[in-house]
Structure formats: structure tokens, C-alpha cells
C-alpha positions in Angstrom: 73.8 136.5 60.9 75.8 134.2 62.7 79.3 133.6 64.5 80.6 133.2 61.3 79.4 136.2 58.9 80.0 138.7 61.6 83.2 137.0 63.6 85.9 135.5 61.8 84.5 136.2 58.5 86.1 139.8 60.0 88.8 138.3 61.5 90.3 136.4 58.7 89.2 138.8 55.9 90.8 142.6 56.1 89.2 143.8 53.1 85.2 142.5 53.9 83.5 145.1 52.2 80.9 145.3 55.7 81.5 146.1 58.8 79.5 143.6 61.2 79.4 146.1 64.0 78.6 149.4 62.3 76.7 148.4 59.0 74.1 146.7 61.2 71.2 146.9 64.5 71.7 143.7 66.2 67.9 142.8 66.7 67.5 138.8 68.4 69.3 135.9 68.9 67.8 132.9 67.7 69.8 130.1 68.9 73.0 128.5 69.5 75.3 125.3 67.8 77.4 123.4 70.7 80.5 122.1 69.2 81.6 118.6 70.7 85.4 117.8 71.4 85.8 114.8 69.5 88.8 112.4 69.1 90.0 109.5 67.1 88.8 105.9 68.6 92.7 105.1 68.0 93.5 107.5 70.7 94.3 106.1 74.0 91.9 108.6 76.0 88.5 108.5 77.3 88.1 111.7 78.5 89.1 115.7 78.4 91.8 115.0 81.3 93.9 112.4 79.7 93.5 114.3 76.7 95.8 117.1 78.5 97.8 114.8 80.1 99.0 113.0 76.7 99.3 116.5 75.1 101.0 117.6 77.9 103.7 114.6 77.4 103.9 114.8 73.9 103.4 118.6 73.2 102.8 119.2 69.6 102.8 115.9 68.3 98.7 115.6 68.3 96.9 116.5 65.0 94.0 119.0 65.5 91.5 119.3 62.0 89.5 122.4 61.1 87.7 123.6 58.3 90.7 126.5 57.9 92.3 129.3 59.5 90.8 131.7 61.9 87.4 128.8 61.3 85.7 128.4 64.5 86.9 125.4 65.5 90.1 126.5 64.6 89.9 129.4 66.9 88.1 126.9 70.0 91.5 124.3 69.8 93.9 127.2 70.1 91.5 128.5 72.9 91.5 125.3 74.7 95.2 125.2 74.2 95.6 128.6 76.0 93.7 127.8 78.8 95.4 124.4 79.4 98.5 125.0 78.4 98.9 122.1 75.6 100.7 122.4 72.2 98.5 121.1 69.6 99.5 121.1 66.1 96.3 122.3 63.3 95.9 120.6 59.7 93.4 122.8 58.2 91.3 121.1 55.7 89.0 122.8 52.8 85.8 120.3 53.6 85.0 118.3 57.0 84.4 115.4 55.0 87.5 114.6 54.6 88.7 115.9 57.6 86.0 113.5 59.1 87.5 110.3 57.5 90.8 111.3 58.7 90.0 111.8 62.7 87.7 108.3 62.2 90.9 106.5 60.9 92.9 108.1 63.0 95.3 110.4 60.6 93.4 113.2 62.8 93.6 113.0 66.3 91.1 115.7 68.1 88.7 118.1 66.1 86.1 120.7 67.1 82.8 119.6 65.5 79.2 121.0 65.5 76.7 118.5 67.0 74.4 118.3 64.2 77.5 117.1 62.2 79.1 115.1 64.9 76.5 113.1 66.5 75.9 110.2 64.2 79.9 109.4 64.0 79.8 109.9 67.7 76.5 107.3 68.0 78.6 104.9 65.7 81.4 104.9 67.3 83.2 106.0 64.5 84.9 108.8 66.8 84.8 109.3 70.5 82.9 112.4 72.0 84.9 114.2 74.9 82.9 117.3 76.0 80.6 119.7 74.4 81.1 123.7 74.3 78.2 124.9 75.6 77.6 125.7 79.5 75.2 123.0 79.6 75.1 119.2 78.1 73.0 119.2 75.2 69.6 117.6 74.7 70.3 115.2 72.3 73.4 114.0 73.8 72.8 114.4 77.7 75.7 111.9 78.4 78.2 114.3 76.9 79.7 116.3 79.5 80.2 119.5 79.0 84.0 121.1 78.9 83.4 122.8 82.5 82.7 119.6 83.7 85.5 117.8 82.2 88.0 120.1 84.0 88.4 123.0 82.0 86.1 125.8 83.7 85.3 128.9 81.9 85.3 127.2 78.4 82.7 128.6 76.2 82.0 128.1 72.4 79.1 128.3 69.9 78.2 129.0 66.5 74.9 131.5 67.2 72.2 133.2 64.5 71.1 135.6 64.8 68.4 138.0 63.6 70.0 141.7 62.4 68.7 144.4 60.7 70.9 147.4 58.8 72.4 149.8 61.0 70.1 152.8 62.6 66.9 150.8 62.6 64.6 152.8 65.1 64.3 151.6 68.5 60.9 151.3 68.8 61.1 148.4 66.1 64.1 146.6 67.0 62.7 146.6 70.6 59.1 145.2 69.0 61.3 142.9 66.5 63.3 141.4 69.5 60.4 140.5 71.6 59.0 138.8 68.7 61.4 136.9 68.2 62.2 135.7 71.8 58.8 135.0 72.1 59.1 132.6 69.1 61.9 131.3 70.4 60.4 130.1 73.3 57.8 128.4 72.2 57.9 124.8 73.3 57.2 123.6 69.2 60.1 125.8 68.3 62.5 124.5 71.0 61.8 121.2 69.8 62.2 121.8 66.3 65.4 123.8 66.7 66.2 120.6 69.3 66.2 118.3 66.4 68.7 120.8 64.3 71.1 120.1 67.1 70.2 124.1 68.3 69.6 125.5 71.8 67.1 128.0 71.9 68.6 131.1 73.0 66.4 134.2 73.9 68.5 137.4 74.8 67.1 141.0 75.5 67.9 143.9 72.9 70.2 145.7 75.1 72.6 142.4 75.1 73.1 141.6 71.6 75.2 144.7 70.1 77.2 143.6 73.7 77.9 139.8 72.4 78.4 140.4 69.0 81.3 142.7 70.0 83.0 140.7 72.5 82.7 137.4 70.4 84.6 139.6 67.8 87.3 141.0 70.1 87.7 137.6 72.3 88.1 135.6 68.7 90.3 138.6 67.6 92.7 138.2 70.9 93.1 134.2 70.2 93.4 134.9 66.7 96.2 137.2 67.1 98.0 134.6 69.6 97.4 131.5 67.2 99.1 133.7 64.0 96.2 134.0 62.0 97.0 137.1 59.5 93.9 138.3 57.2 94.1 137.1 53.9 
């Protein structure tokens, strides 16, 4: 499972025919995708703050790219813009490819991208790496602040997977499952091979994962609402 088959998936489709919360036993949490708040090279900012100050003088005249409505990084831009304040405006986009060109060329101007997928424009210099969305700077980009330590405390985004199991699995075997998998988790080989997929590690207890699947899903649900987004 992951942020996407048991979040917005929910969010942006009314008629799913599962219900991420009831259909299933939340079991482990494998690990978690930072996104990286990346603008175009043509932009004159070098960092999160001037970012908000130039949105904040030019309120919806910066472009914002996502993979489409009620997407992740949709939902993390219109986030950020509640918590700052700023008027961005969003060109979904049916692949990042494109979107990817765009931002590089500078038809784009910000965009919410994994690491994984972000890292070698960033180490080009083909776009220009702001913050990341995790609580702390990622391994294989340890000069990236992170969004708390641009300025904008409190800002927390991931794409996670997860390990579920269908709903009423007996305790006894979700509690074995879960310490399975945490313990696989931590294993210094399998930090370092998640490490090179751009993925922190991210061992929770059993009693914690029903807890942040559901408030991922009403948090995402709450910005969603705000940003407009309507079920399709």
C-alpha cells in the first residue's frame, strides 16, 4: 500500500470500489519518499524564503506542475500555500516528463518532486532544489535543507509503503508480521538498499499504523476540500 492507493486514490475517486480503512489491517510501514521543492534555474530565488517573498508580490502569477488533481504533490503545493499564505496557480500535467522539461525551461516555475526522480536534474543543474519534505535532510542529498529549516515549521510530506493485509487479520499475526518487518527494515543492508531507491527506512509499531493511514486521509481530505478538488 502506499500514500497513493490508500490516500488520494480515495480522495479523488468517490466510487473506488475499496475502502482503504475498513477493507484492510494495516500491518508495517516500510519506508518513506521525501519530495524536494524544486524550481526553475530561470527563477530569481535561491531559497524557500524568497520563494514566498516573490509569491507574496506577485500572488498567483507563479506556475506550480503536478502529475493531476488531488496527486500528491498537488495536494503538498496547496499545503504549503496554506501555511504561508501565497497564491500559487497549478498546471496539472498527465506525465512528469513533460512537466519536467517545462520547470527546466522555465514554462514551470516550482514543482513538488520525489527524490529518486528529482535528484539527477537537481545534480545537473537542470532545476534548483529548495527544501525536501521530510523532517530530516535526506541521505543522498544532505545539503538540501529540509522545509522546517527553510522557514516553514510543521511542513511534513511523503509518499510511504506500506505492508497491509485484508481487514480482521488476527492480532497475534499482524503483531508477529509487524515485527518482522521492522526488523527487516532495520537492517543496516536494507537501509542502504532502500537508501539508494531514494527511501528512508521507516519502522513504526502496529498500534501506529491504522492511526497514520487515517490521518494522512483526513489531513489530505481537509486540503483537498480547500484546494477544490471534487471526486471524479
Amino acid at each position: 500500500a502506499t500514500t497513493t492507493t490508500h490516500v488520494t486514490n480515495a480522495i479523488v475517486n468517490p466510487k473506488l470500489v475499496y475502502d482503504p480503512i475498513k477493507d484492510f489491517t494495516a500491518v508495517a510501514m516500510v519506508g518513506v519518499v521525501p519530495y524536494v521543492l524544486s524550481v526553475s534555474p530561470k527563477l530569481p530565488v535561491k531559497n524557500v524564503r524568497e520563494l514566498l517573498a516573490l509569491a507574496k508580490a506577485k500572488p498567483g502569477a507563479l506556475n506550480y506542475s503536478s502529475v493531476g488533481l488531488g496527486s500528491v504533490a498537488h495536494l503538498a503545493t496547496e499545503l504549503l500555500g496554506n501555511m504561508t499564505g501565497i497564491k500559487l496557480n497549478h498546471v496539472p500535467y498527465r506525465a512528469s516528463s513533460q512537466a519536467v522539461i517545462d520547470l527546466a525551461e522555465g514554462r514551470i516555475d516550482i514543482t513538488f518532486g520525489t527524490l529518486g526522480s528529482s535528484l539527477p536534474l537537481i545534480r545537473d543543474g537542470k532545476v534548483r532544489a529548495l527544501a525536501v519534505s521530510t523532517p530530516k535532510r535526506a541521505s543522498q542529498a544532505p545539503d538540501i535543507p529540509t522545509m522546517a529549516e527553510a522557514g516553514v515549521p510543521g511542513f511534513e510530506v511523503s509518499l510511504w509503503f506500506a505492508l497491509v493485509a485484508p481487514a480482521n487479520l488476527p492480532p497475534p499475526i499482524a503483531a508477529r508480521l509487524n515485527k518482522e518487518v521492522n526488523a527487516i527494515v532495520s537492517d543496516p543492508a536494507v537501509i542502504k538498499a532502500l537508501d539508494l531507491q531514494a527511501m528512508q527506512a521507516n519502522p513504526i509499531p502496529l498500534n501506529r499504523m491504522g492511526d497514520l493511514i487515517r490521518n494522512d486521509l483526513t489531513r489530505w481530505r481537509a486540503i483537498a476540500a480547500k484546494a477544490g478538488v471534487k471526486g471524479q
